[in-house]
N, C-alpha and C positions, 0 to 999 in steps of 0.2 A: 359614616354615610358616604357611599359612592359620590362620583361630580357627577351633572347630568352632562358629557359629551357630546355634541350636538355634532359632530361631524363623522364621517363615513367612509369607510376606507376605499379606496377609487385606486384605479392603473394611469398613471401618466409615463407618459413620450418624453425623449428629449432628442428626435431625430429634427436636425437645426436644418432650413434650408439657404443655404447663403445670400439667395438671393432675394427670401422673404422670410422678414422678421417674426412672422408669424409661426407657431410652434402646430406642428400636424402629427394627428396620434397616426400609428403604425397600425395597420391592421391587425388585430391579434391568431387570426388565424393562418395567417398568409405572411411568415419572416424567411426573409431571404436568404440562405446561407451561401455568403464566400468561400469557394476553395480555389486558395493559390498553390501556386507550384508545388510538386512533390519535393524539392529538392529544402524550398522553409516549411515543409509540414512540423518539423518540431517542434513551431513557436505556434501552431495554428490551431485555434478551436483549445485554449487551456482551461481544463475544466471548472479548476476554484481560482479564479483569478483573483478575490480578496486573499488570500493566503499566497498567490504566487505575487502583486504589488506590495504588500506588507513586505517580503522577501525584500523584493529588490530594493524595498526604502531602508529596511535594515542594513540590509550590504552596503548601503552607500553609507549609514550613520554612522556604523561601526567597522567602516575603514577595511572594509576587504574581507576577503575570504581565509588568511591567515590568520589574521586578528580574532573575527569570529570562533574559528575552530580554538585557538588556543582559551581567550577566553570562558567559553564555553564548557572545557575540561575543566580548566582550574577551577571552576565554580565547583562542578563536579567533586573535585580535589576537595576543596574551601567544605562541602556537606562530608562527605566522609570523614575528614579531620576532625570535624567538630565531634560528629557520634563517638569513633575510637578514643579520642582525649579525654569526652566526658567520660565515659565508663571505663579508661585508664585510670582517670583521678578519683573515681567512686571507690573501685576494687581493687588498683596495687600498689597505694599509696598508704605507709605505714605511716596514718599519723600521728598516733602517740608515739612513737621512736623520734618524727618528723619536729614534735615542739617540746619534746622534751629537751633538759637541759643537763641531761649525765652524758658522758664522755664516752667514762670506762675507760678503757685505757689506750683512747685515739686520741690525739691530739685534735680533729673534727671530725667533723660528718659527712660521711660517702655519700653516691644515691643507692649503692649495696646494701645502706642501713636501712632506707627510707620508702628503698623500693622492694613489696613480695616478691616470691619465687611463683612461679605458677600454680605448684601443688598448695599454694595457702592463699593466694589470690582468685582462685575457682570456688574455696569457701564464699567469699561474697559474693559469687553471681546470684541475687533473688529473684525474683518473680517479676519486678520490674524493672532491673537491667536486662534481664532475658527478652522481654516483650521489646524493651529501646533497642536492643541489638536487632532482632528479628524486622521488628518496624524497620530501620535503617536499613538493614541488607535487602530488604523486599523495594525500597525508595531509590538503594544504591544502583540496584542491577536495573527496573525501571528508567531510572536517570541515564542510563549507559547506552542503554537501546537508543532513547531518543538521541543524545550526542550522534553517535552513530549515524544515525537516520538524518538528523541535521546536518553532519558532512558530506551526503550528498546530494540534499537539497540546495549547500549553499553551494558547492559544485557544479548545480546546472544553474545556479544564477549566476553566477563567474564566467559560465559557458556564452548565458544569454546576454552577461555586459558585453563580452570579446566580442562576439557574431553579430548578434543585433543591434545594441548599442553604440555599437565602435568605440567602447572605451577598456582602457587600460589599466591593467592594478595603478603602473606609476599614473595614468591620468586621471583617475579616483580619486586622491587627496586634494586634489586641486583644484574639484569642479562639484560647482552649488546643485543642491536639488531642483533647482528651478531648469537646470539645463541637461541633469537628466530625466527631469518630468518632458520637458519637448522631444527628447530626441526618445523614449517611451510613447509619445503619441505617434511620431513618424514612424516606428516601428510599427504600431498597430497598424496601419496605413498600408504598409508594405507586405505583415505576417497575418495577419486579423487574428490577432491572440484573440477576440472577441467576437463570434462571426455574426451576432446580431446585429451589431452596428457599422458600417464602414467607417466610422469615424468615431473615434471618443472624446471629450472632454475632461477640462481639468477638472470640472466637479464632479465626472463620473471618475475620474480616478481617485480623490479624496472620499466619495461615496462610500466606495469598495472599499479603502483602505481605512475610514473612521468609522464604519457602520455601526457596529457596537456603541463606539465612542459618543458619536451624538447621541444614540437611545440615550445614555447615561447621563450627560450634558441638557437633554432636555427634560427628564424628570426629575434632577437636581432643580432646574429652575422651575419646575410644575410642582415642586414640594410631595412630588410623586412617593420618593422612598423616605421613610421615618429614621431620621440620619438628628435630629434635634430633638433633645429629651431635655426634661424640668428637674435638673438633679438638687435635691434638698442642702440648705446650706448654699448651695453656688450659684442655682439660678439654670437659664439656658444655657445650655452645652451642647457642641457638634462632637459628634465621635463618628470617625470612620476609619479604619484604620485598613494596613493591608491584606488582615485576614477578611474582615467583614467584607472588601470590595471583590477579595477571590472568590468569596459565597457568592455573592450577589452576582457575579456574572456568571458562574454555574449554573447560579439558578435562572436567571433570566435568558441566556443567549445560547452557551455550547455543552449544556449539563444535558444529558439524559431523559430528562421530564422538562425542559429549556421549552417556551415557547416556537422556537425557532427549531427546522428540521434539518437545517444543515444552514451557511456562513449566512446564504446569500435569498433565504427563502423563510417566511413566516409559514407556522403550520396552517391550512386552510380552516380548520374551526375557529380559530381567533379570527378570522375574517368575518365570518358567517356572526350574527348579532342574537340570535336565538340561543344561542350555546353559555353566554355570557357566566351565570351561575354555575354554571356544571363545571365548565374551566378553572373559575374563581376557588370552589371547595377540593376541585385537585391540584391546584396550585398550592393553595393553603395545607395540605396535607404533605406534600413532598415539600415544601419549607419546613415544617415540622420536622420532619424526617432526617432531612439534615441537618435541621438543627440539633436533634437528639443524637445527629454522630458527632457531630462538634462536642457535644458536652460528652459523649462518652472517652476521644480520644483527648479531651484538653489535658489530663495530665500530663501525658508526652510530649504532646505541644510546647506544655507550658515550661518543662524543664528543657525542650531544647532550646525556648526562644530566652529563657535564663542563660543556659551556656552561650549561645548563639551572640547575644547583648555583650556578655562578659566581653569576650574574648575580640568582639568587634570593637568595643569602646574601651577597655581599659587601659589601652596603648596608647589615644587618643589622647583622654584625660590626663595619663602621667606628662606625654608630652606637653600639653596644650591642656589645662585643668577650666578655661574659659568657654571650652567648647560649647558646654552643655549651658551658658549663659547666651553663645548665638540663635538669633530665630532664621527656620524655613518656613516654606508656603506648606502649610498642611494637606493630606488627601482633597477635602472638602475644597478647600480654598482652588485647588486644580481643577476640580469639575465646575467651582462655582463663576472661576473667573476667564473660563475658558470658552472660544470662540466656537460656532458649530464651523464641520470642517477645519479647523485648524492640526496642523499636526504638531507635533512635539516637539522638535528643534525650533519652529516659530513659536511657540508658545513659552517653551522656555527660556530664548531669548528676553521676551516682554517681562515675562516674571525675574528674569536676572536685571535689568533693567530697573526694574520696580524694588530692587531690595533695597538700595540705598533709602531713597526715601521712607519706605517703608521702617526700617530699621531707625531712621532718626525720631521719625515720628511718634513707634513706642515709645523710643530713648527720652522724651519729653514729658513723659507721665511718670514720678517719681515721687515717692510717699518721702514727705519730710522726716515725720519719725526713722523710718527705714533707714532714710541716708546719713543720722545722725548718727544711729547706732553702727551701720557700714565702716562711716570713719574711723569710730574708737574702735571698733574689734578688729579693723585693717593697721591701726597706728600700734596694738601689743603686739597682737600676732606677727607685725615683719620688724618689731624689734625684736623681738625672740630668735627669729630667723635670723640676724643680723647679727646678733652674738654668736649664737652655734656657728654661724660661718665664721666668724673671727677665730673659736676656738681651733675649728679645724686646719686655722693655716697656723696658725701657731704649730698644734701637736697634731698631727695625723693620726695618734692612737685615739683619740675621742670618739672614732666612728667605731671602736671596737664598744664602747659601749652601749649596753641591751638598747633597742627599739632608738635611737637616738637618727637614723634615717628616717627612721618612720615618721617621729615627729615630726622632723623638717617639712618632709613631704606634708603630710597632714597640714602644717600650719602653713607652704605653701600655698594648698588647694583654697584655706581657711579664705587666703588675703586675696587669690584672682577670683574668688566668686564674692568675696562684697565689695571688691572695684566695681561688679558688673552695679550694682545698685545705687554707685555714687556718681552724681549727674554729672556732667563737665563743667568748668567754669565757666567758658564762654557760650554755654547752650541758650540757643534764643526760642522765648515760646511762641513758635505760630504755627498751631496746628490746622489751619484753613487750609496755607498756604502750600504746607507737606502735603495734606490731604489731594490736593491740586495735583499737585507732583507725581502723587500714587497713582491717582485718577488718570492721568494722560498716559501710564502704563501698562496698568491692570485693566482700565478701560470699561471696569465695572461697581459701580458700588451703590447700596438703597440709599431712594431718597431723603429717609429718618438719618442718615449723614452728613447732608449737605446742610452747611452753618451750624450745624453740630460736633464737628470734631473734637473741640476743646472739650468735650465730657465724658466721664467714666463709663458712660453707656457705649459709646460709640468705639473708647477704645477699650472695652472687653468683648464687642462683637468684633472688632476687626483684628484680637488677637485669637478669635475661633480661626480665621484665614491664614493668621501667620506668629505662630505659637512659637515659644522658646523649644529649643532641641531637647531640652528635658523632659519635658510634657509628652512632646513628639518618643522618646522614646520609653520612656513610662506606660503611654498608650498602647505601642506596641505590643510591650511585654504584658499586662494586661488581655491584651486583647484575645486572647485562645478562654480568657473567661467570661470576658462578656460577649463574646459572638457569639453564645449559644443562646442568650436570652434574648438577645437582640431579633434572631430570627424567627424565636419561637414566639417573642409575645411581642412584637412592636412590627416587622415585616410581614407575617402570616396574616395578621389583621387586616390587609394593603392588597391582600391578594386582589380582590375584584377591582381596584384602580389600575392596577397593574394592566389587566386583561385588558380592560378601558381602553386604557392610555394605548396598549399596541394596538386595539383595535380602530380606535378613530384615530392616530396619528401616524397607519405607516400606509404607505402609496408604492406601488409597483411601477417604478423606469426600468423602461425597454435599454436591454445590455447591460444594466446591473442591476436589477431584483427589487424584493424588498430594501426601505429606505426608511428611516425617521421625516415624516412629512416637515421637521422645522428643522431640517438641515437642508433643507429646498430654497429657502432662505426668501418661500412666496410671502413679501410684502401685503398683497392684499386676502391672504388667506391666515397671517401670523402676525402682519403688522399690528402696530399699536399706534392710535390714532393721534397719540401725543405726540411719539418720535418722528413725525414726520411734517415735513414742509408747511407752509401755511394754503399753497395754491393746489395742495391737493388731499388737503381735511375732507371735500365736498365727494371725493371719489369712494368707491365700496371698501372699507376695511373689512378686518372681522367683527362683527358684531354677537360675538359671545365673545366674553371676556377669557372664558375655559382657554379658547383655540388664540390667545394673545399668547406672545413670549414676555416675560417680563425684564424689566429692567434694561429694555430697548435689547435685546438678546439677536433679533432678526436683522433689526438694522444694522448694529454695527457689526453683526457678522458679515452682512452683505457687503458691508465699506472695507473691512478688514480682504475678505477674499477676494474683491475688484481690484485693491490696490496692489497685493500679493500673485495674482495673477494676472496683470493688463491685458494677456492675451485673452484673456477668457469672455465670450459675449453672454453678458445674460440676458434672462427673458424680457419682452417687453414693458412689463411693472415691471421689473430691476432697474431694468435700464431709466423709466419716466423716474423713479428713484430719486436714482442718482443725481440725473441732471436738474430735477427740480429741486433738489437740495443745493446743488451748485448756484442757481437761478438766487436762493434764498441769502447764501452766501454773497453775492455780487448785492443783492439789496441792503443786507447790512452792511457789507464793508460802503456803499453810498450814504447811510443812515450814518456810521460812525464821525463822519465829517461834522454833523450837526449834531450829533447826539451829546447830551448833559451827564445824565447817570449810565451806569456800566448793566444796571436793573434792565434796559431797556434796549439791551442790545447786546443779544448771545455773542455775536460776532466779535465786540468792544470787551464784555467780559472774560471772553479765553484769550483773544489774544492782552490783555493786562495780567492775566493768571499764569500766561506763560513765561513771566518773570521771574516764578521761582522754578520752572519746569527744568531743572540739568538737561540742557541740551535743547533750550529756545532763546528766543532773546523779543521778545513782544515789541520794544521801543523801533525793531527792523521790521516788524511785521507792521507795524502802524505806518511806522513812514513809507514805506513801499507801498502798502495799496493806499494810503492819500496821495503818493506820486502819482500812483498810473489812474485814480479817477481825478484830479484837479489837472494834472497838467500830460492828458494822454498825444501830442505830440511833440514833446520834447524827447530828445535820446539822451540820456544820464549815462555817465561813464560806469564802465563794469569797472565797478569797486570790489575788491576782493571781500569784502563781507555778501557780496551776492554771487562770488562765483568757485562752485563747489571744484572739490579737489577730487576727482574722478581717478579710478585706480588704473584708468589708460591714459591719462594728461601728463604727455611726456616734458612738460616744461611747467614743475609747479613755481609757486610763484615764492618773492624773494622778499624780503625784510630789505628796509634803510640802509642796512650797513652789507648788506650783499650777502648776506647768510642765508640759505634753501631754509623754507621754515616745513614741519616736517608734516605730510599727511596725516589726517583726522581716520584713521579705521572706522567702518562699520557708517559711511555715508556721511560723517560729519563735515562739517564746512568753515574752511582757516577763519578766525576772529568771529564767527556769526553761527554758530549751532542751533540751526534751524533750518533743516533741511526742507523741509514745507514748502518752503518758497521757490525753490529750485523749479526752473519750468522743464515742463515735460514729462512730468510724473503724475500728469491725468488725476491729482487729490482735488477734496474737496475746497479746504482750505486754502489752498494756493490759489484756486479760480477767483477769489476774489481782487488778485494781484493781478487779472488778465481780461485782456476788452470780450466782449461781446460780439461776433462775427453777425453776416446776415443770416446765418443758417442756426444762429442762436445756440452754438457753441464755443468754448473758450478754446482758442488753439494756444498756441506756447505764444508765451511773448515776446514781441522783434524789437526791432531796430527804433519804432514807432514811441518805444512807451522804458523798456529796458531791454538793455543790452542780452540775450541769451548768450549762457557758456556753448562752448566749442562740442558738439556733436547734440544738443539739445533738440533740436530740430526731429533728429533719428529716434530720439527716445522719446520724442511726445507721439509719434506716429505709432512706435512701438505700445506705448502706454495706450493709443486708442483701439487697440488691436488687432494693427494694420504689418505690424513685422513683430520682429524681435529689437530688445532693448537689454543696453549691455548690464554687468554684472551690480557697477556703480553705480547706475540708479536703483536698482532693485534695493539695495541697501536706503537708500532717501526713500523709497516708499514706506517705508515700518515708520520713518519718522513723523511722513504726514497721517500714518495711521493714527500718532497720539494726540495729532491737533485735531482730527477729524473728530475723537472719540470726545476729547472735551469743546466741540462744538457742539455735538449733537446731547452731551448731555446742559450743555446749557441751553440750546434753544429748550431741552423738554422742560428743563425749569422756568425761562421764561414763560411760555406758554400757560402751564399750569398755573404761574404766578398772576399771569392776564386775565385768567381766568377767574380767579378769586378777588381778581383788582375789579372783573366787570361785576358778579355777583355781588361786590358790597354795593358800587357805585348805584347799579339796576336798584337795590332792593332800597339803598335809602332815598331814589327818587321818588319809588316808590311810595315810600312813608311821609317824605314831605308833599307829594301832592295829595296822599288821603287825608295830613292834616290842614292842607289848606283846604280842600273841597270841604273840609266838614266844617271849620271857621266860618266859611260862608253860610253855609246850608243849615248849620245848626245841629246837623246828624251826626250820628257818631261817627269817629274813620271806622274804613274798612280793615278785616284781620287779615291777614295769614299772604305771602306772599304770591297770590292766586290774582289779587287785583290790580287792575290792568289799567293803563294810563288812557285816556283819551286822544285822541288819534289829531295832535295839533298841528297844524301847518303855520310853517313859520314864512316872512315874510322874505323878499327877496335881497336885500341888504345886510338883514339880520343873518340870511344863511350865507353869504359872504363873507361875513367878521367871524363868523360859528368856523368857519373851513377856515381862515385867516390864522385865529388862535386858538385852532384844537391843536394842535403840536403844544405848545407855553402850557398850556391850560394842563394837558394830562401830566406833564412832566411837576408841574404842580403839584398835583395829585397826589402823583409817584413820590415823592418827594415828602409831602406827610403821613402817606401809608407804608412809606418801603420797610420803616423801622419794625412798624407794626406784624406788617406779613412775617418777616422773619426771626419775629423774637420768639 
């Protein structure tokens, strides 16, 4: 059954006026078009300018327009090799000559023996080396064009770094995306690569360059596409693999029968709400369709993703036979834990970030039996190994006898894959505490997790996220056989969701097109009434639950992109956001002073969680903001655990014994890894380490309360979106991103937690005054939680002692039901 959609697809503006916060739609009739000079006509008016910013973000990720082109061939290279190899080793490979064990009268074996001649090797071309050749050489000369065609595309973006950019092959390697995303807006400025707008933004360039991306990111978290099946014997299972996501975006974005008519434009029937069915069963029929060519060409598929696997892993293994016991983030787990607007260098940052943890935390769930048996069959096996090696230093001829490497190898592989099964000695169980640690990176995970880690449910769902390399490539090689059923009976069924979803979630901004209305990152249009502040529950959310993002998805996209771009202004609800969450923040870190249990104060519970977090230190986070709210004018000495080592701080600081102690990469800060704290870096988290102004904003902190590091001042102005801020903070922002992220999922668990705290509370007052009034009265109590208390006023003393020891009194409370809630 379809969701009932209650929202409408509408054209929004995002022309900013500087001087008033207020956002003003552009007349749709009446766009003004820029023309500058003739002499930058070639930067002016670029027709697909998602496909020309993807460019330039490529160029910069992959290191130039040398790198590119080479790469690019050898892949080339890398697909031809594979075809010729395969049907080299099918057709002129004599392998009965090859294992046999007669001589004749050689002393060994050639590859003259082993290899046909042509005239006897054309015998086995069949019907299906013929069709694999033909396939390949139709894919080879196709692949060639584009190389080609890619050489000179990347050419005029090499052209458009020199000219417009002002930067340099050599000044390329050395300079962050962040600083040629500005000088990319300046450009616009100067060429109007865009002539709708005189001005762009960083979210219209993330727009244009993730469009696709979020569609995808947001029906991942709308449960949009059927990526979750009931597989008998195992239970729930995510499959998506890299064939089935090349379908899926055929089918949805740049295929042929694609809703979409070209990068940056929805076709206009999917607008129109009348049409819904009719799109829905030609949608459903061109899934079909390709799904029936998937299943026609899977044989070929599937023998090249055979050789393809072979000859990419077998190297691997021989080398390193524990590989295939490493875990990655799965497809799934990339859409699923992935920010809207985020692009991929920031993304995969966080998820590299998050492997450790993640990695210990499987590492902690190990089957006793398993490890029992791991031992012994590791304790024969590398004695086995341990003799053969003796023999051969003894006699060297021992290798001449039959298969006697081969064992070795074999019983090598035997002993590094049930190491992977046998736990460490000094493994400690606390899977809360890992769970924390994940959480402050991935920055996403369902609430049926939280004080559940320690169970086999929890971590057979969070290894659908981050699967063993074996799985992952098992998957793979599978996958040309089940993407065809996958589209035909599980996607085709989806079709009228599908239509839905484009048509009440995409909004048209002026200067870049159609857009994913929840990559808008509109709070009162996507938010979720949990994830947000307490002082502004009373304001309009969405009230369908359909048009919520789940899993706070809106919010902490919105904290993630405010923090990643400081310059960036957002809309009015962003902005009230923000700052009312800072607001909530500065409340708790005053609450914490007095506060009893961690239950009762998001604030008190991340920063105590961030004692396991690699790369915080909670006991600095506490003491710093009880400094600056108990004793806000005293100046406390800059202690090097509050003063960041910035990669322009030409004097870093020295150890006792006079020894340079060596910078922290990647924003960290000498003895105190907790970059959060650092002023001037406009987080949420940190605001609570910072006074209150009259204009009821947190500037950086002075002289007043703590000492700020040396250029601090620059980067909080920068951070408010008032300049530029140098390379070294941007780095300390990603870190306050992971306090920010387990802030906000702890207030949503408080909350909810209050919530069920007030519901017991409400309902058993309610039961003891129906059973007093009925003691009295004789009558029965009243049923069902519909009945309603009598409207008492209390005396004036009485409400005095009431306000005196409500704080004691609820912590009470808290105190006998917290076990309760959480078990």
């Amino acid at each position: 059954m379809s969701r009932n959609f209650q929202t409408h697809y509408q054209a929004l503006s995002t022309v900013y006026d500087e001087d008033d916060e207020e956002q003003e739609e552009a007349p749709a009739d009446n766009i003004i078009q820029i023309i500058p000079d003739h002499s930058k006509s070639r930067w002016n008016h670029i027709e697909d300018l998602d496909e020309f910013f993807n460019r330039v973000y490529r160029y910069h990720q992959r290191s130039g327009f040398t790198c590119m082109v080479v790469e690019d061939f050898l892949l080339l290279f890398q697909f031809v090799f594979v075809v010729l190899f395969a049907i080299f080793l099918c057709t002129f490979v004599d392998y009965a000559t090859f294992f046999s064990n007669e001589l004749g009268n050689k002393s060994q074996k050639t590859f003259d023996d082993i290899i046909l001649p042509w005239s006897e090797a054309k015998k086995n071309f069949g019907f299906l080396v013929c069709t694999a050749l033909t396939f390949g050489a139709v894919l080879t000369m196709l692949s060639l064009f584009k190389c080609i065609y890619h050489v000179f595309k990347f050419w005029e973006i090499r052209s458009f770094y020199m000219s417009a950019l002002k930067v340099t092959s050599s000044e390329l390697v050395n300079m962050t995306w962040h600083e040629v995303q500005r000088r990319l807006l300046e450009a616009q400025r100067e060429y109007q690569m865009c002539i709708h707008k005189a001005e762009l933004t960083e979210l219209d360039i993330y727009h244009r360059m993730l469009r696709f991306k979020n569609y995808l990111i947001a029906m991942v978290n709308k449960s949009i596409l059927p990526l979750n099946f009931d597989v008998p014997f195992v239970g729930q299972y995510v499959f998506l693999t890299t064939g089935l996501k090349y379908n899926l975006e055929m089918i949805l974005f740049w295929g042929p029968w694609a809703p979409f008519e070209n990068s940056w434009h929805l076709k206009k029937e999917y607008k129109a709400n009348y049409k819904r069915k009719e799109l829905a069963d030609y949608l459903s029929q061109k899934i079909l369709f390709i799904g029936v060519a998937n299943l026609v060409l899977c044989p070929i598929i599937f023998v090249y993703q055979i050789f393809y696997s072979f000859f990419k892993y077998t190297e691997i293994v021989k080398r390193d036979p524990s590989m295939f016991g490493l875990r990655r983030w799965s497809l799934y787990g990339r859409l699923f834990l992935r920010h809207f607007n985020e692009l991929d260098h920031e993304f995969n940052a966080r998820l590299s970030r998050g492997y450790r943890p993640a990695k210990s935390y499987m590492n902690i769930f190990v089957s006793p039996l398993i490890a029992i048996l791991a031992r012994h069959i590791t304790f024969v096996c590398a004695s086995v190994v341990g003799v053969m090696i003796v023999f051969t230093v003894v006699d060297q001829d021992v290798l001449r006898v039959d298969h006697f490497l081969g064992v070795v190898t074999l019983l090598s592989v035997i002993v590094t894959v049930c190491r992977q099964f046998i736990p460490d000695e000094y493994l400690v169980f606390c899977p809360e505490l890992l769970m924390r640690a994940i959480l402050a990176q991935i920055h996403y995970i369902p609430d049926s997790w939280k004080g559940q880690a320690h169970t086999h449910t929890v971590r057979w769902e969070f290894s659908q996220l981050f699967p063993y390399t074996f799985t992952y490539v098992l998957e793979e090689l599978f996958s040309p056989i089940c993407t065809p059923f996958i589209l035909m009976f599980a996607v085709r069924h989806k079709a009228l969701d599908i239509v839905d979803f484009f048509h009440n979630f995409t909004v048209d901004v002026t200067g870049v097109g159609d857009v994913c209305s929840f990559a808008q990152m509109n709070i009162k249009k996507h938010g979720h009434p949990e994830w947000i502040p307490e002082d502004a529950e009373k304001e309009a959310t969405s009230q369908n639950p359909n048009s919520r993002a789940e899993m706070g998805k809106t919010e902490l996209s919105l904290m993630h992109f405010t923090l990643t771009n400081p310059e960036w202004r957002p809309q009015e609800s962003e902005d009230q956001f923000v700052s009312r969450l800072r607001n909530q923040v500065q409340r708790d870190g005053g609450a914490m002073l007095s506060c009893l249990l961690p239950l009762d104060n998001p604030l008190l519970t991340s920063s105590h969680s961030l004692s396991g977090v690699p790369g915080y230190n909670s006991s600095m986070m506490f003491s710093t903001v009880h400094r600056s709210l108990i004793y806000p004018s005293i100046q406390f000495p800059s202690e090097s655990v509050m003063r960041p080592l910035y990669a322009s701080d030409p004097t870093p600081s020295t150890s006792g014994i006079g020894s340079p102690q060596p910078p922290v990469i990647l924003g960290g800060v000498r003895n105190l890894d907790y970059p959060s704290l650092v002023v001037g870096t406009g987080g949420v988290v940190s605001s609570a380490a910072r006074p209150v102004n009259s204009d009821g904003d947190r500037s950086a902190v002075t002289a007043s309360n703590i000492q700020a590091p040396p250029g601090a001042e620059a980067a909080a102005a920068g951070a408010r979106g008032h300049g530029n801020i140098d390379e070294g903070t941007m780095e300390l922002l990603s870190a306050e991103m992971n306090a920010s992220a387990l802030y906000l999922h702890d207030l949503h668990l408080w909350k909810k937690t209050r919530q069920v705290l007030q519901t017991d509370e409400d309902e058993q007052a309610r039961r003891m005054w129906q059973v007093t009034a009925a003691a009295s009265s004789g009558a029965p109590p009243m049923q069902g939680p519909s009945a309603k208390m009598p409207n008492i006023q209390e005396g004036v003393e009485e409400g005095k002692n009431e306000i005196t020891n409500q704080w004691n009194a609820e912590k009470d409370y808290l105190l006998d039901s917290a076990g309760n809630v959480y078990s």
